[in-house]
N, C-alpha and C positions, 0 to 999 in steps of 0.2 A: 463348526469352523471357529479357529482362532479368534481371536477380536485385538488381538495384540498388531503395532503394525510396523513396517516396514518402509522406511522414509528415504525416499534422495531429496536432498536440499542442493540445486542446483545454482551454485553462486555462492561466493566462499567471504563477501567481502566486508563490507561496512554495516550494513544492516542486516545480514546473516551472525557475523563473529565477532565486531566491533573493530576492525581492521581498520589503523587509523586513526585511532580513538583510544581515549584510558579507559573505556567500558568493554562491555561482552556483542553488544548489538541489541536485536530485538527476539530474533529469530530464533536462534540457539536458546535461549534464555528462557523462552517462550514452550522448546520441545522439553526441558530441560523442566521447568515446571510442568507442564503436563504430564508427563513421567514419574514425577516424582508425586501426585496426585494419585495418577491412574493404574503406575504401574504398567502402561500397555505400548509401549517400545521396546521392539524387537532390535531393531538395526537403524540406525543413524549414520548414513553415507554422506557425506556431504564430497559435493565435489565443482573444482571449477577446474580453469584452463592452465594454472604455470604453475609449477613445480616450487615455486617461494612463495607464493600465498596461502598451499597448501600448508607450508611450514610454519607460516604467521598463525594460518587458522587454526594448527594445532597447539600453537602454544596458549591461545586463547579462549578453546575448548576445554585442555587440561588444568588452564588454572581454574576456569569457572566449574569445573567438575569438582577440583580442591576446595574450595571457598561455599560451595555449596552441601560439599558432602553426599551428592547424589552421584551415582553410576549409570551414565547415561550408555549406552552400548552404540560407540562412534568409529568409524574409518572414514580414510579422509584418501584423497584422491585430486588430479595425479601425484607420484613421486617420486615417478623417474624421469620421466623427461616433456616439455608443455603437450598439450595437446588439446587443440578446441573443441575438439571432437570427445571429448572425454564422457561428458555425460549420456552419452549413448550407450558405451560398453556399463557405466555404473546400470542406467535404466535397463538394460536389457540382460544384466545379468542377475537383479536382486529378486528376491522371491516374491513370488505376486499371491492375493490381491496385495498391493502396496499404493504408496500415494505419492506425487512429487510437489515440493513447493519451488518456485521460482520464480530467483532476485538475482535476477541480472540487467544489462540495460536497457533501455525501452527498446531499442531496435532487435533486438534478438528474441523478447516475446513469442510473439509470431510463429515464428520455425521451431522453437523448441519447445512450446507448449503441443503444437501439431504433434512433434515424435512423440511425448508422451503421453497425448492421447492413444497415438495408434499401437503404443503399446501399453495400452488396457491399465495406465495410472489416472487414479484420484488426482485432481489438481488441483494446486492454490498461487496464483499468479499473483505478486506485489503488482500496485499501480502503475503505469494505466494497462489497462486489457490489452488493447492493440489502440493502432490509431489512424486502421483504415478499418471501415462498416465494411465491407466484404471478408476481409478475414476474420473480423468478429465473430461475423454468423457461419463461416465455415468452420471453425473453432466450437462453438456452440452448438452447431447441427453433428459434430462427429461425437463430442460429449453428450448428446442427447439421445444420440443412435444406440454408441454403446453403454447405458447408464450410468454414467462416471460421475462424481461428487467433484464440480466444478467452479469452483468459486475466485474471485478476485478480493484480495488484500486491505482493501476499504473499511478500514482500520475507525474511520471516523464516527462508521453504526455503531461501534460500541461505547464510544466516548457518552458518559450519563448526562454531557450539557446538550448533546444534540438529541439526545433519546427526550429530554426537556423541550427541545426546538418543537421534535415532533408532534409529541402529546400536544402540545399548545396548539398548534398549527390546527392536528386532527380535530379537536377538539371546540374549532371553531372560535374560541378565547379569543384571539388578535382579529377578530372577523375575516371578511375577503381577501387575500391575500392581496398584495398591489404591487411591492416589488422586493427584490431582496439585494442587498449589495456586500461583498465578500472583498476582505483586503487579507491577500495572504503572500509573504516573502518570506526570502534568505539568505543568507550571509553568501558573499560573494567568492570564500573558499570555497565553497561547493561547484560551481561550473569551471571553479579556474584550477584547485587543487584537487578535492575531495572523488570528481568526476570528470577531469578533464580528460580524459580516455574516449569520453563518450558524449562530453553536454553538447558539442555542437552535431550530434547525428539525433537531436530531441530538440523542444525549448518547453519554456517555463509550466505553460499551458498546460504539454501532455504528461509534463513530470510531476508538478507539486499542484494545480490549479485542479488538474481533472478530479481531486477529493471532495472539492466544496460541489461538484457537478453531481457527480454521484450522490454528495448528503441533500440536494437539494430534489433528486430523486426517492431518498429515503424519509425525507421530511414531510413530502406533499403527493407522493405516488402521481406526481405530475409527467409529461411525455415532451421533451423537446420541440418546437416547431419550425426555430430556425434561429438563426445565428449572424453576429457580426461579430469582426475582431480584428484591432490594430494593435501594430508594435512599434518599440523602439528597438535600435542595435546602436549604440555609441561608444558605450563601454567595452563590451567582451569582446569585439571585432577588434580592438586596440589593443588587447592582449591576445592574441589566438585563439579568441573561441568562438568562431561561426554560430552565431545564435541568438535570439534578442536576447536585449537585458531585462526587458515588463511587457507584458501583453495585459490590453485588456478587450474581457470578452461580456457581449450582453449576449444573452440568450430568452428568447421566449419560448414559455412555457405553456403548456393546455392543461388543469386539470380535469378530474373525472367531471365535474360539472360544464365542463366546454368554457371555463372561465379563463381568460388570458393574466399573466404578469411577466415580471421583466427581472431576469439574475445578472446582476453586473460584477464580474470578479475581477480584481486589481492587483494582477501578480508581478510579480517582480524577483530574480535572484541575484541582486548586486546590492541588497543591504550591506552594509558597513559591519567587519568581522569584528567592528568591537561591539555591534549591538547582542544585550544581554539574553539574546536566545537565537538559538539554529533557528527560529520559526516565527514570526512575525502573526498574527493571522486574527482577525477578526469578521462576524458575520453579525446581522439584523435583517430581520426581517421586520414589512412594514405591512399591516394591513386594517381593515376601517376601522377595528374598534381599539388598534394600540399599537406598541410592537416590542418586539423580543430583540433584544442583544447580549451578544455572548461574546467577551473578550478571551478567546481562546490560549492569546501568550499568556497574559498577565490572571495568575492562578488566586494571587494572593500571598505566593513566596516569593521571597528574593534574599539573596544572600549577595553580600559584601563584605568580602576579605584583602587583608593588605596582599598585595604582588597578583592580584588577579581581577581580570577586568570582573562587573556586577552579573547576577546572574539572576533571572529569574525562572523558575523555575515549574516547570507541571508535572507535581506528582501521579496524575492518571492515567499518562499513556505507557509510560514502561519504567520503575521505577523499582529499585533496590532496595532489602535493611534484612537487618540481622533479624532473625526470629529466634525464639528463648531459647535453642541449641548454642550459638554463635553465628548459625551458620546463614551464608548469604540466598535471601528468597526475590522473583523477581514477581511486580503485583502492575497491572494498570492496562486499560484498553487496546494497547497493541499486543500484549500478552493476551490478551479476553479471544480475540479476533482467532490468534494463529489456533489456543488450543481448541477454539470453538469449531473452527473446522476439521480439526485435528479427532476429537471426540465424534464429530459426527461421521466423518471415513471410517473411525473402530464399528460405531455401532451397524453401518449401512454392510460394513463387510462380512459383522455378525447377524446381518439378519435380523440384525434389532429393527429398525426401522426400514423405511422405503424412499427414494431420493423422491418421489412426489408429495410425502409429509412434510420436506424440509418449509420452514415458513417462506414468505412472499418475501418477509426483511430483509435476508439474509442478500448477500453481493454474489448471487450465480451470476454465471457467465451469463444467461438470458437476461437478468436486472442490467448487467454492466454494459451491453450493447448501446441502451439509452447514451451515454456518457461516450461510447467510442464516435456513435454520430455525430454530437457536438464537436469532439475532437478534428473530425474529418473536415467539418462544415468548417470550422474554426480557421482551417489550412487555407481550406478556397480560399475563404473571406481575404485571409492576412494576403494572397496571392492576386487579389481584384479588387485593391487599394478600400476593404474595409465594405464591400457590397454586402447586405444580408444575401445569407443561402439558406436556402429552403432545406428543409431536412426530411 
């Protein structure tokens, strides 16, 4: 059997193409180097709903295809007339085994990870999974049925400062664990320009926060036990976006030893668009015998040029440069992420491996469930003025 594969990319927009952006996105970039590694891309479809995004995501394709030098084997979809329903005729007409990644917005999850399971695709769902615990595990119990390579987008297990959090943690170095506190925002174009389409049918929590939920699963193989969570809405309701502005959420945690601590995450997406990064985000953990902090924005770059506001800059989650051809290469954890599942669909469809080899690390759907019941819990709570819910 082939090992070469067959991709729909379901969602055409900003972190697929870079739509919106002077960049390429993450995604594209990501299949794009893979390819140009492995050699094992057959068909790249990418497809979403209106007939001009289709157009944008082609011109943004072809140029990164130019600048990169690499022939990625792309159709894009639709382009004759919109159609929501598109990626169905894509999914069901591309040659199987095949796999699908999908970046669309959090409320459509759900239903369109369901159709492609049931038509026998490999999946990779960007954050969050879902954000109801019953569809999690129906989503999970259908990928498990048919053994499908199912993972979610949790981009932050490969980041090498949290692979550091880890080892520390595992390692017992900070001692007992005791509590952890997470501060993570973003610039306030994103709910009002970037995603206004969609921020007020999400909030902060299930969009950007549920990462630090997930690493705090991947750091300490801890299990949720219950949840509180308050919000604010002052801002965005003042400009039309139904949604809070900051939530914040404690969560308690069990590890393997039945030992309890406490994750408190401080989100927020109405940072000021002149702050020097999309991404605000810091975590520490605190426990007997020290503790770990990792300022996640501030890398150690910054750049300041006349006519453009400061930037600081993290070169390891997706980052560009010329390699000794000219030509443009893309390198860093959110690329790690996509081709890492990407390789693991080639080898399971070759037969190389077995989906129950895959490690315990990795963001399966089964891992990601943990993180969808906070999310649910998190709902109650903000809906029964801040009560802990049992999870």
């Amino acid at each position: 059997m082939s090992n070469k594969l067959n991709i729909v990319l379901i969602g055409n927009g900003m972190y697929s193409t870079g739509q919106g952006t002077d960049g390429y996105g993450t995604i594209v970039p990501a299949i794009n180097e893979f390819n140009r590694k492995e050699q094992k891309v057959n068909l790249l479809h990418i497809v979403g709903s209106r007939v001009e995004s289709t157009i944008k995501a082609r011109e943004k394709t072809d140029k990164l295809q130019d600048i990169s030098g690499c022939n990625l084997p792309v159709v894009l979809s639709p382009n004759t007339e919109d159609n929501l329903n598109e990626y169905k005729k894509a999914i069901q007409e591309i040659e199987k085994p095949a796999c699908a990644i999908i970046a669309v917005p959090d409320h459509l999850h759900y239903e369109i990870t369901k159709f492609c399971l049931e038509n026998d695709m490999h999946c990779l769902v960007v954050k969050p999974f879902t954000v109801n615990l019953k569809q999690a595990q129906e989503l999970t119990s259908i990928a498990d049925t048919k053994g499908l390579l199912s993972w979610v987008e949790f981009h932050k297990r490969w980041d090498i400062a949290n692979i550091a959090l880890r080892d520390s943690y595992l390692s017992g170095e900070i001692g007992k664990l005791l509590y952890c506190i997470v501060e993570y925002s973003q610039r306030k174009s994103i709910p009002t320009k970037n995603f206004k389409g969609w921020s007020s049918k999400t909030n902060i929590l299930n969009y950007l926060g549920v990462h630090y939920i997930d690493l705090m699963r991947f750091i300490t193989e801890a299990v949720p036990k219950r949840v509180s969570a308050k919000g604010q809405d002052y801002y965005l309701n003042g400009v039309g976006v139904n949604t809070y502005d900051a939530i914040q959420c404690s969560i308690e945690w069990e590890n393997m030893n039945k030992e309890t601590f406490t994750q408190t995450i401080f989100t927020n997406w109405v940072d000021p668009d002149t702050s020097t990064s999309a991404s605000d985000q810091k975590i520490k953990l605190i426990g007997t015998n020290g503790r770990f902090e990792s300022d996640q924005k501030n890398r150690g770059l910054y750049l300041n040029v006349d006519n453009k506001n400061p930037k600081s800059i993290n070169p390891y989650f997706c980052s560009s440069y010329k390699n000794s051809s000219g030509q443009l290469q893309w390198s860093g954890y959110g690329i790690d992420s996509i081709a890492d599942f990407l390789n693991s669909a080639s080898l399971l469809i070759s037969g190389r491996i077995k989906l129950e080899d895959m490690p315990q690390s990795k963001p399966s759907f089964n891992e990601s469930i943990h993180s969808t019941s906070v999310l649910e819990a998190a709902q109650k709570s903000l809906n029964s003025h801040s009560a802990w819910i049992d999870i």
